[in-house]
N, C-alpha and C positions, 0 to 999 in steps of 0.2 A: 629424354626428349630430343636433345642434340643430337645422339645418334642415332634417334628414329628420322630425321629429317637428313641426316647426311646418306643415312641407308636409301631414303625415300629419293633423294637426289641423283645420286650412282643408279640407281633401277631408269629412274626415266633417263639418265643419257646414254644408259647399255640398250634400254629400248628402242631410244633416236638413232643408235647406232645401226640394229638389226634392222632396224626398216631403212636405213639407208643403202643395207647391204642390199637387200630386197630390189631398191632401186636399180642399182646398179645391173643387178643379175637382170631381171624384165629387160632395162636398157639395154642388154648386151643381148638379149635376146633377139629383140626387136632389130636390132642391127644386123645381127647373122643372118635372119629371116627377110631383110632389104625388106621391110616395115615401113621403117623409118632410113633415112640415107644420114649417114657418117660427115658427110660433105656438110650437109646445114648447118649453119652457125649456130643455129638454137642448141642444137643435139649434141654438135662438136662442143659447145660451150659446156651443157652440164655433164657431158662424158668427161670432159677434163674437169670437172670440180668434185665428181664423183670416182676418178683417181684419185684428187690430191689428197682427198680426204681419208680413202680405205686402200692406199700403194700401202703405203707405211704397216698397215696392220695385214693384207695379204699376203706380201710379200714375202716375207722371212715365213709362214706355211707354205705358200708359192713353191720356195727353194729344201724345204725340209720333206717334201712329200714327193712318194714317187712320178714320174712323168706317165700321165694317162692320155696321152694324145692331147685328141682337140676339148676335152672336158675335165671344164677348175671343179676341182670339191673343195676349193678352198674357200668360197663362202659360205657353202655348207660348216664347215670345218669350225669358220668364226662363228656362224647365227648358232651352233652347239655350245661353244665354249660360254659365248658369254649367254647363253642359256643357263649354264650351269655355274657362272659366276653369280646370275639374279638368285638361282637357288641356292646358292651358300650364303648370300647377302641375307634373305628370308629367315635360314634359320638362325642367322647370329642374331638376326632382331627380334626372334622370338625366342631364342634362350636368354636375352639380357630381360625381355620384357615388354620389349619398346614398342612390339605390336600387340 
């Protein structure tokens, strides 16, 4: 039961995490496309909160993947990986039992 709840734990903040990448990608979007202006405090605000939080985990894919111009696949890259980190989580809770 423990590690059905620790498994069940790690899934929801690998989830919070992809939809935060999600966030970020739209935001970035909406920037490029002068949507939204870079300049506003609101926008400057969660674009710097939405670095501090995925600099750290893009960045070292950032530097390991080749230069494609002006297009990251580096959140692609993460919303995969821990894609398939929730599916390795799944089957270790279902060969212990725990789901």
């Amino acid at each position: 039961m423990l590690l059905f709840s620790l498994i069940a734990a790690l899934i929801k903040l690998i989830q919070l995490i992809q939809m935060v990448v999600v966030v970020q990608f739209i935001l970035s979007m909406l920037i490029a496309f002068n949507v939204v202006s870079a300049r506003n405090k609101v926008v400057s605000a969660i674009w710097t909160a939405l670095s501090a939080i995925l600099d750290p985990i893009l960045n070292p894919i950032r530097r390991a993947m080749p230069n494609t111009g002006a297009i990251d696949f580096s959140p692609m890259i993460v919303i995969f990986g821990l894609d398939l980190i929730v599916r390795v989580l799944v089957f270790i809770a279902d060969m212990t039992g725990s789901i």
